[in-house]
C-alpha positions, 0 to 999 in steps of 0.5 A: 398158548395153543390148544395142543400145548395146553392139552399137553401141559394139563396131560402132564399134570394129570400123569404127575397127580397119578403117579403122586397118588400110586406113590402114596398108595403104595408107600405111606408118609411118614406122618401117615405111619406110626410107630407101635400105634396106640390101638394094637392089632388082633391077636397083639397082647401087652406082653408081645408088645413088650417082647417087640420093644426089648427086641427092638431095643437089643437090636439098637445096640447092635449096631456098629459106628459105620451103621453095619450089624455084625454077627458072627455065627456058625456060618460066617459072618455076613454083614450086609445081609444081617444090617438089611435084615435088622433094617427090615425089623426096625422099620417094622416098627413105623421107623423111617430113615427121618422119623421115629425113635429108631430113625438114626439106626435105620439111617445108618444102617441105610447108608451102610448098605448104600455105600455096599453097593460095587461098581457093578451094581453088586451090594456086597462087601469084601471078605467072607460075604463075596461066596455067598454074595446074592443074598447080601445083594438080594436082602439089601436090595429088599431092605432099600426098595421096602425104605425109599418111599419113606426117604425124604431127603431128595438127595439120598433117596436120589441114591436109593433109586440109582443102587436099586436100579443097578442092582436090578441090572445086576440081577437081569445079567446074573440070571441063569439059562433056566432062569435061577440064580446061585450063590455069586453073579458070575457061576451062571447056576441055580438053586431055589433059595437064592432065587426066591430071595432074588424074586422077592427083591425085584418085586419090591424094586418094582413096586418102588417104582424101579425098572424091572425087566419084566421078562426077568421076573417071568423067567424066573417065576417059571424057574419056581413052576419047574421046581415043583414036585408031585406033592405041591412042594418045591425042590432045591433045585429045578432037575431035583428031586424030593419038596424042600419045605423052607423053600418052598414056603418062600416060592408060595410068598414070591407068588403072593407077592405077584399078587398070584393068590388064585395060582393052583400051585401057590395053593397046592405049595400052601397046604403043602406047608401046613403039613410038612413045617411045624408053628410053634415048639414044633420044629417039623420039616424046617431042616435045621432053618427054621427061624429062615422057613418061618420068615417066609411062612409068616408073610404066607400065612398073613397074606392068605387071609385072616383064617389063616392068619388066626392058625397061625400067629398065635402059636408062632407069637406065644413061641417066639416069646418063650424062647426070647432071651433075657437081653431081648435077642433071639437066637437064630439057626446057628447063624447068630443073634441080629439073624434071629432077633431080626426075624423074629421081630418081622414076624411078630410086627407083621399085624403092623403092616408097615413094610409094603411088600408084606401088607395085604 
């Protein structure tokens, strides 16, 4: 063998060995997580942990035979968007789609959302979901990118990558002149809360290793810059007036999420949030989504630091324990059960750190 072949062989090697170690550090094993560890983190009591297992539970017996979640609330029924978000609960926990007392949900629910996925690459099913599609596409986009590094079946972890890849490009195409996204692919419009749940997706795509334009991802970060008003808020849309507080709450987590925890308008958005969205009983400036505005607040709040973190999960936890249902549900801004249960599960488990683009 030649010495420039040799080179070129040990030069593959080493990249393989990089990207064996970024992937690892970036998606734990399933031998490396744990469901509900022994040691429960600060501010984690018996009875928040009694509170996860009955949520959990309640959630487990949601789920329909074709592994869907669901829920018919005031607002329709959405269940691609509510069997991602049920995902994203039950892998809160240490469950992996392998391994884990709620692995069979998990995989079920997995293999709904992969057979969701249209020719398109939309990930949406038909009926009342199609009107308001990008969020079924950006919340299942999430729930597969957050799950692929704990996929070990070579074949469906295969399929994982080719859905996520064509929901990317699905999502690059959609993207608006000013570089937000609106309800479906084709109305070439905007507004702040499906763009954030797009931005959120395309992150976590990327950190899982899938190919993300990265001129998409900066166009709509700027989309958010345009959204910003005098008060540090964000509008509803960009041209608008007047700080939505539950959007805004989700554009300061786009901006973490990038790793943006510096950015004066992150921090301005912050504080803003404090302000104007109550923790707790206090319902303050969540109008009328507050189970939507606090999912976002809580990853805020926990990527800020623990200082944070301290003002915050306490009130939070002591809350959303009070309010839980005797089934072990909660119920979620009219949208229904799955929605809130689910919710308010990721935002209790979050000490757990295991969803990737939710650790610090």
């Amino acid at each position: 063998m030649s010495l420039p072949s040799e080179k070129r062989r040990l030069a593959r090697l080493y990249r393989a060995a990089c990207i064996a170690i970024a992937a690892a550090a970036i998606f734990p094993t399933s031998a490396a997580r744990s469901e509900l560890p022994r040691e429960r983190p600060s501010m984690v009591n018996e009875e928040t942990e009694a509170a996860i297992k009955k949520g959990l539970e309640y959630l487990a017996s949601r789920q329909s035979s074709d592994g869907a979640f669901h829920d018919q609330g005031n607002y329709g029924e959405y269940p691609v968007t509510m069997t991602s978000l049920a995902g994203l609960a039950l892998a809160s926990s240490g469950s992996t789609p392998t391994e884990g007392k709620h692995s069979p949900v998990l995989r079920k629910a997995l293999g709904y959302v992969l057979r969701s996925s249209q020719r398109n690459g939309l990930i949406c099913r038909e009926g009342p979901e199609t009107t308001r599609s990008m969020y079924s596409h950006g919340f299942g986009m999430l729930f597969l990118a957050e799950v692929m590094g704990t996929e070990e079946d070579p074949e469906r972890l295969a399929k994982i990558r080719w859905v996520l890849q064509k929901g990317v490009d699905l999502t690059s195409r959609s993207q608006s002149r000013l570089g937000g996204w609106l309800y479906t692919p084709d109305m070439n419009g905007d507004e702040g809360s499906v763009t954030v749940t797009q931005v959120q997706a395309l992150r976590a795509a990327r950190n899982a290793g899938v190919g993300v334009p990265k001129k998409t991802i900066n166009r709509a970060m700027k989309y958010l810059e345009k959204s910003v008003q005098p008060d540090g808020g964000i509008a509803y849309r960009v041209g608008m007036s007047g700080s939505r507080p539950p959007i805004t709450a989700a554009a300061v987590a786009c901006w973490f999420n990038a790793g943006q925890y510096d950015n004066p308008m992150a921090l301005k958005a912050l504080r803003y949030c404090k302000t104007n969205i109550g923790f707790g009983r206090s319902r303050q400036g969540v109008w009328g989504h507050f189970f939507y505005a606090h999912l976002y607040l809580a990853q805020v709040m926990y990527l800020a630091g623990e200082k944070e973190w301290k003002l915050y999960y306490p009130k939070m936890r002591d809350y959303l324990l009070s309010t839980q249902n005797a089934d072990g549900s909660w119920n979620g801004d009219s949208v229904g059960q799955v929605y809130g249960t689910s919710i308010a599960l990721i935002i209790l488990q979050l000490p757990y750190s295991n969803l990737p683009i939710m650790q610090r």
